[in-house]
N, C-alpha and C positions, 0 to 999 in steps of 0.2 A: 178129808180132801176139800169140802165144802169151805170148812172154814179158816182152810187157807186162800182160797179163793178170796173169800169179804174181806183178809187181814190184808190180801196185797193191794184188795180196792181200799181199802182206808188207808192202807203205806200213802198209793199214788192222793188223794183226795187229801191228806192233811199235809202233803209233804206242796201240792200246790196254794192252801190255804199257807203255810209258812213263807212261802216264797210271796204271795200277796201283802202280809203281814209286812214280811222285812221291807219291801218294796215300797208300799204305803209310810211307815216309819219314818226311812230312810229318804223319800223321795218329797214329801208331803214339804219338808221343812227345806229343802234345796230348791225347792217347787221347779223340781225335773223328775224325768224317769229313770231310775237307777235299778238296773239288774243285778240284784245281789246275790242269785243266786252261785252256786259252785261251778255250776254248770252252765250249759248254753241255754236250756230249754227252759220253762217258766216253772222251777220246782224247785225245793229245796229237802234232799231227801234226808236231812239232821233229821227235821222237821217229823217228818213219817216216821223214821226210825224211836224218835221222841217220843211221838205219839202212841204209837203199840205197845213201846217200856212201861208207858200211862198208863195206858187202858188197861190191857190185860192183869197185870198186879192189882190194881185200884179198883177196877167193879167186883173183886170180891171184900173190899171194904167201903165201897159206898156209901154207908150205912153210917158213916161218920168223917163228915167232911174236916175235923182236923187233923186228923190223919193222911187224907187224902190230900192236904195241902203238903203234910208234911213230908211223905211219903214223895211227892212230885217234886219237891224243892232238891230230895237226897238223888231222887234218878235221874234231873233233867241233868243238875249242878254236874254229875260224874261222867253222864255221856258228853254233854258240853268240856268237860277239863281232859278226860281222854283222846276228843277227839282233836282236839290245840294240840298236846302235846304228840301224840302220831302223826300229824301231819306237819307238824315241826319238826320232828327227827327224819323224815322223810322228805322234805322240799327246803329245809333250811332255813322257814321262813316263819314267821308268827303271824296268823294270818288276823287274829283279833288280838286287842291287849288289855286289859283292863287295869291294869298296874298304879292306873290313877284315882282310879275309882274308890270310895270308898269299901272297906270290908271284902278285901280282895283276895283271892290265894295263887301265890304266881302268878300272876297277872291274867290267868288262864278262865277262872269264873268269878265273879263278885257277889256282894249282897242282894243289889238293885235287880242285877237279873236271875239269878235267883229268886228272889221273892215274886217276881213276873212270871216264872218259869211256872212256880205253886200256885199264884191265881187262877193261868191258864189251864193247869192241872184241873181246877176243879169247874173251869167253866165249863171245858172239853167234858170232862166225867158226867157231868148233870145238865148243861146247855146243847152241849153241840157233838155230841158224839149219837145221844138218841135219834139227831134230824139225819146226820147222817147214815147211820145204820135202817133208818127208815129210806130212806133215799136210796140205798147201795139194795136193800133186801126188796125194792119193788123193781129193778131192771129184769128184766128179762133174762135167763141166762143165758141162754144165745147171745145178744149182744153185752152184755158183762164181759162174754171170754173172747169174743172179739176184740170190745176195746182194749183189755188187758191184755192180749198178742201184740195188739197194734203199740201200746203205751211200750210193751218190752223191746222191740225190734226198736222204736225211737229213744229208747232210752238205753240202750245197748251200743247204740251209736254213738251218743251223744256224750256215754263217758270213754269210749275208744278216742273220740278227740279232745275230751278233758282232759285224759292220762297221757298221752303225744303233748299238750302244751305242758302240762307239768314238767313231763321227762322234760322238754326240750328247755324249757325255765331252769330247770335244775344240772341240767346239761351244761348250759350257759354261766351258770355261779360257780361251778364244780371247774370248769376250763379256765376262770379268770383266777380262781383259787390255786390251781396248778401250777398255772403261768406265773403267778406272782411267786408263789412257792419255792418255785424252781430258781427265781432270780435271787431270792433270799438266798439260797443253799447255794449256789456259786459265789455270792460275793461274799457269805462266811467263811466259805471253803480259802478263799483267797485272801480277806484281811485278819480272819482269824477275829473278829469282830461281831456279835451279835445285832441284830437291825434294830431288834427294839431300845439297844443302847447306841445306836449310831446310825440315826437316819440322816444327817446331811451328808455321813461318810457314803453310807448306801446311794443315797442321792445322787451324788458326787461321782461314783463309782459308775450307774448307770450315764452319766453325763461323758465321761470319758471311756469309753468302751466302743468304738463304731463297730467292731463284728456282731454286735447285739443288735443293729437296726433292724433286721428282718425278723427277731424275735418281738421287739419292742412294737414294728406295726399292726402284730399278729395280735400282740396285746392291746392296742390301741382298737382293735376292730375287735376284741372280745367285752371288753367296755361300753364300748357304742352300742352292742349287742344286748349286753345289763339296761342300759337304759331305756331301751325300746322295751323290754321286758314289762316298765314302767306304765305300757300305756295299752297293755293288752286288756282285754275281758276282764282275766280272772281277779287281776289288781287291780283293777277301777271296782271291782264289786267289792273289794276288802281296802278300803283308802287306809283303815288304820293298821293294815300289816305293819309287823316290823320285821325286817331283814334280819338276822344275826349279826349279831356282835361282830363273833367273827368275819365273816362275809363283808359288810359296810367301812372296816377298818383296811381290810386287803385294797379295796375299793378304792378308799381316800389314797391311802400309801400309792396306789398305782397312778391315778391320776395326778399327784402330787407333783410323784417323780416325772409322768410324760410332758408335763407343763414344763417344768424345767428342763428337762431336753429340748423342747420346743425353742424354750427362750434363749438358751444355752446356741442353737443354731442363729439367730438372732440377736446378734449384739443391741442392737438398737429396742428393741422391745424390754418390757419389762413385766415378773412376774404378778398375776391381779389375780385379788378375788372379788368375786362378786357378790352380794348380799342385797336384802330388801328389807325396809320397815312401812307396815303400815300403821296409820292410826284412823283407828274406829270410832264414828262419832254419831250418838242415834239422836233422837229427834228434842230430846230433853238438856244436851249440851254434854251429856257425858261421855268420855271418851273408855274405850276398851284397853287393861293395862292387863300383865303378869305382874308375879311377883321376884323375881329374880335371885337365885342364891348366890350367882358365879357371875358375874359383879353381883354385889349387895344390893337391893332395892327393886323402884318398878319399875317395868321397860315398855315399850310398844312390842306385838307382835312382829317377830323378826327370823329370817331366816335364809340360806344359800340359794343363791339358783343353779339348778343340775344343767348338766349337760344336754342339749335339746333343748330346753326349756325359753321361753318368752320372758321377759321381764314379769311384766302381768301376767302370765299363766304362774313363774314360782312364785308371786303375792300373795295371788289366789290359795294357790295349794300349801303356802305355809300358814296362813289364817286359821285355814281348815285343818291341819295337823294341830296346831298350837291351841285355837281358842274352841273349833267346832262351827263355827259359824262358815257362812257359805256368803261373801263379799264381792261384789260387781259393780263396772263402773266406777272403777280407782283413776285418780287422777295423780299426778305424776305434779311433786310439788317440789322438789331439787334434790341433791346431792350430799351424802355425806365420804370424803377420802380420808386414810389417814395411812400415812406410812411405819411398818414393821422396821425392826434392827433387822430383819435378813431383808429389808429391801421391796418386801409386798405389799404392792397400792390394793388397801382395800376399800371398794367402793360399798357405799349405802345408796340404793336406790328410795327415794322419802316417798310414798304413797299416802294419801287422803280417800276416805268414801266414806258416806252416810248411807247406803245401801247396802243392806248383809238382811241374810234369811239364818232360822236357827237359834240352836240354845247353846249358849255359853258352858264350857264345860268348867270344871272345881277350883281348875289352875289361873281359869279369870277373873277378872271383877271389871265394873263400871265404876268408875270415880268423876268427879263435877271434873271439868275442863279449869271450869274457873279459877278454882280453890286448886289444881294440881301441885303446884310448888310446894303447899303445905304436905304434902307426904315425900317420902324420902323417896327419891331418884336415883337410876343408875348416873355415873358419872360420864357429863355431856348430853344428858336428854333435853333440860333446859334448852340450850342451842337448836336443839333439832325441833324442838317445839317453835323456833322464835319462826324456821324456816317452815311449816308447817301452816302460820298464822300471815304470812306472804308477802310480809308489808316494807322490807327491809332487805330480803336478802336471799337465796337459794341455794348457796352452794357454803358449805362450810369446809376446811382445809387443814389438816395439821399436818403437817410436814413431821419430820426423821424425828426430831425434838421434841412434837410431839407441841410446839406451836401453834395455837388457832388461828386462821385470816378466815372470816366471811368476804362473801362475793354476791 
């Protein structure tokens, strides 16, 4: 009985030493505070969970720390990749990725932390599991089973309203999913046409149907719904979830089509999308590029802004998807349009800053400004550089043809 008592004071003790950890990590290099735990309270209970997998197999090998690193890399790596994927079949959602990383498996655990996971193994084993254990074994027990009533009733709570945002996040994916569903399956049913071979028919179809408005506003507010999703707790503690596949295509497909309905109401307006670039420049003259497969070459970080979103808040947050870096204080240096064959002005919003916190992740590199030209470019970076360098011109233009006019 006893020693279950000390294992659930060591759960709580190492599971808020994890949430420290991640916090520190995560927070040090954004130089803000970042709650990364799962939950609301200051704990992260992987961490605990982790911890006792450790300990208890490994202080009967103590006796030989490479084993013990070894042994820590296979338990931490398996409860880490289990727990991605359970809670990925379960919220629909990948809450970490590592897919970039090097030495990765399913994107679910990689080399790098793994090999962290086995360090900490053995510092816990021989550093910091004795202070602890000395620490937990001189309380009092009267007050040990106090606090641990008191830790349960808050922490009882606290996943009663972690599991309610889940459900209701999942709720929320599951109902736009339906909804889209359902419009797929009627307008197959009636052109005899699959969507994923005829989405401007589909498009098309939703455009001329008016007995569909009161479905289509239903799903207009189930969207908005997604989006806000965006900006709760549990996804600002995980920025690099990925949505599924599935999920984020239903997504696009619906908003695609509501914009054209939109515009379709609206003779006079026209369909836009919107985008941003920024360019990264630190204190040495180099600027921050990718490497680009689809166009060929390098590009600036670049990406959509969602719905909701500020110009500068989706700068910000694609930087941070894309390179890892945490960038502030962009300045707004002009415009790139250019027009689609179906008719969509797509706008480049050009952002500058020499302000960013952070480490560049694999997909970056820093290159001279100077000497840029000498490497291979997407096609039209040149231009967007010329407007970037301020001296000449802001706005760049290509028309249907596909024509350049600076402005």
């Amino acid at each position: 009985m006893m020693e279950f008592v000390y294992a659930y004071a060591y759960f709580i003790l190492y599971a808020f030493l994890g949430w420290v950890c991640e916090d520190l990590y995560c927070g040090i290099p954004a130089k803000k505070f970042i709650n990364r735990g799962f939950f609301y309270g200051p704990y992260c209970p992987i961490y605990g969970v982790g911890a006792l997998l450790v300990l208890y197999p490994l202080l009967f090998v103590k006796d030989y720390p490479i084993l013990v690193f070894i042994l820590g890399v296979i338990i931490t790596s398996t409860l880490e990749y289990i727990t991605s994927w359970v809670m990925e079949i379960l919220f629909k959602t990948r809450w970490w990725d590592y897919s970039k990383r090097f030495m990765n498996i399913n994107g679910r655990v990689c080399l790098l932390n793994s090999t962290l996971f086995g360090i900490m193994s053995i510092v816990v084993v021989y550093i910091i599991h004795p202070v602890i254990q000395d620490i937990v074994l001189d309380i009092p027990l009267t007050a040990l089973m106090s606090f641990l009533s008191a830790f349960t009733i808050g922490f009882g709570i606290d996943c009663v309203f972690t599991v309610l945002a889940l459900l209701r996040r999942k709720k929320v994916f599951q109902k736009v999913q339906t909804q889209m569903e359902a419009f797929k399956k009627d307008f197959e049913a009636e052109s005899q046409l699959r969507v994923q071979e005829a989405q401007e028919a589909f498009q098309e179809w939703m455009l001329s149907r008016p007995d569909l408005s009161q479905r289509i506003e239903e799903f207009q507010s189930s969207l908005d719904n997604f989006s806000l999703e965006a900006k709760k707790h549990i996804s600002k503690a995980f920025p690099e979830r990925r949505i599924s596949t599935e999920i984020r295509n239903i997504v696009a497909d619906g908003k695609l089509a509501l914009e054209r309905r939109r515009l379709n109401a609206n003779k006079q307006a026209e369909y836009c999308e919107l985008t941003n670039m920024v360019m990264v420049q630190d204190e040495k003259g180099n600027v921050l590029v990718q490497n680009s497969k689809n166009p060929n070459g390098y590009t600036l970080p670049s990406g959509h802004i969602e719905l909701g979103e500020s110009f500068v808040q989706s700068a910000i947050r694609d930087v941070k998807e894309k390179t890892g870096l945490d960038v502030d204080q962009l300045e707004l240096c002009g415009t790139k349009q250019f027009i689609t064959s179906d008719n969509c002005r797509h706008i480049v919003f050009l952002y500058k800053t020499n302000v960013f916190n952070g480490k560049i992740n694999e997909e970056s590199y820093w290159i001279p400004l100077s000497n840029i030209q000498d490497y291979k470019l997407v096609s039209g970076l040149s231009d967007v550089l010329e407007v970037f360098a301020g001296t000449k011109f802001n706005e760049l233009y290509y028309n249907a043809q596909y024509q350049l006019k600076k402005y």
